[in-house]
C-alpha positions as CSV (number, residue, x, y, z in Angstrom):
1,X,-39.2,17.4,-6.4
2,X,-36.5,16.0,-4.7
3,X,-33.9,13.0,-6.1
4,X,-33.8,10.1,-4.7
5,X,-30.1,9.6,-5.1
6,X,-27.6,11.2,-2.7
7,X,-24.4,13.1,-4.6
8,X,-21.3,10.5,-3.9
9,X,-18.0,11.5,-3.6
10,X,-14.9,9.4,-3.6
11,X,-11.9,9.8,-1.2
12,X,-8.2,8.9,-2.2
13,X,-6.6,7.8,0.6
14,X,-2.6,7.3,0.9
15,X,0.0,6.8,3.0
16,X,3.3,8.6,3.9
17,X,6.3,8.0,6.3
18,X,7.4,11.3,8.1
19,X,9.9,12.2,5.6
20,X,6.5,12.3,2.9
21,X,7.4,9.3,1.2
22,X,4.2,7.0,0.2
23,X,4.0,3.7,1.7
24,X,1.6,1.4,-0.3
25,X,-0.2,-1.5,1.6
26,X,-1.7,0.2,5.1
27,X,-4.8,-1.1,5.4
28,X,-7.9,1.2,5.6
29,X,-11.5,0.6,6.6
30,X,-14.6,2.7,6.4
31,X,-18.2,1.0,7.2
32,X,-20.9,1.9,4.9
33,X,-18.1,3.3,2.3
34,X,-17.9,1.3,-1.3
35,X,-15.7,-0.4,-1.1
36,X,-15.7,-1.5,2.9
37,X,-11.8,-1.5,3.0
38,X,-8.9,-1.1,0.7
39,X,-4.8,-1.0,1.5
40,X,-3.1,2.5,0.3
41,X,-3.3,4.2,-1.9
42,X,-6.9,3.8,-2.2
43,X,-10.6,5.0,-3.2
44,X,-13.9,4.8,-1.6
45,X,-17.3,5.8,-2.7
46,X,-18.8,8.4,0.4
47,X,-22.4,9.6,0.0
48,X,-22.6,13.2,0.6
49,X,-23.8,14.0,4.2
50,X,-23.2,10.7,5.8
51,X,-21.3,10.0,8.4
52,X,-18.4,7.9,7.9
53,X,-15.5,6.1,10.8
54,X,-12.5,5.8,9.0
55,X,-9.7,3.4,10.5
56,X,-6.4,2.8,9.8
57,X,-4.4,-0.6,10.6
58,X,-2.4,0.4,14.1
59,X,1.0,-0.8,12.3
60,X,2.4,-2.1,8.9
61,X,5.6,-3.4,7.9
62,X,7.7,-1.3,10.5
63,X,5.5,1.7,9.9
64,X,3.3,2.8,12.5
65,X,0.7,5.0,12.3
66,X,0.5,8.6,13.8
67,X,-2.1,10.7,12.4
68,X,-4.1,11.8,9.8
69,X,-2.7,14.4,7.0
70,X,-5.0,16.6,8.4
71,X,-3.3,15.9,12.0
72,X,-6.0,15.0,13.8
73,X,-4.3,11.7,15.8
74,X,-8.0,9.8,16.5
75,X,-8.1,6.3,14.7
76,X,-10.7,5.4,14.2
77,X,-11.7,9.2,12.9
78,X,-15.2,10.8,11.7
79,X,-15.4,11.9,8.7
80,X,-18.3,13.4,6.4
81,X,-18.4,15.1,2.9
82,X,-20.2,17.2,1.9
């Protein structure tokens, strides 16, 4: 027997300026993600094994945005949890 429900996972996303101190208010969007968008810090509901594009607002009061903590530069990015 197999469940019906997929496992979800939530991601907490923030935002940092390059000396690491957080920025609140960058907008962040992922499609298919509960909820659709949110501005940092933020959560979103991912169902494990799905495919996600994550996207970050291009610029925000001054800040502008160069990568992800994980370095990889792409925007929008693909991400999946398993």
């Amino acid at each position: 027997m197999t469940s019906a429900f997929a496992r979800r996972y939530i991601l907490t996303v923030r935002s940092v300026n390059q000396s690491g101190t957080a920025i609140t208010g960058f907008k962040i969007s992922i499609p298919g993600a509960t909820p659709l968008s949110g501005t940092t810090p933020c959560l979103f509901s991912l169902q494990s094994g799905k495919a996600y594009s994550m996207t970050a607002e291009t610029s925000f009061n001054g800040c502008i945005f160069t990568s992800w903590g994980s370095g990889n530069t792409l925007n929008p990015r693909s991400i999946t949890i398993h």
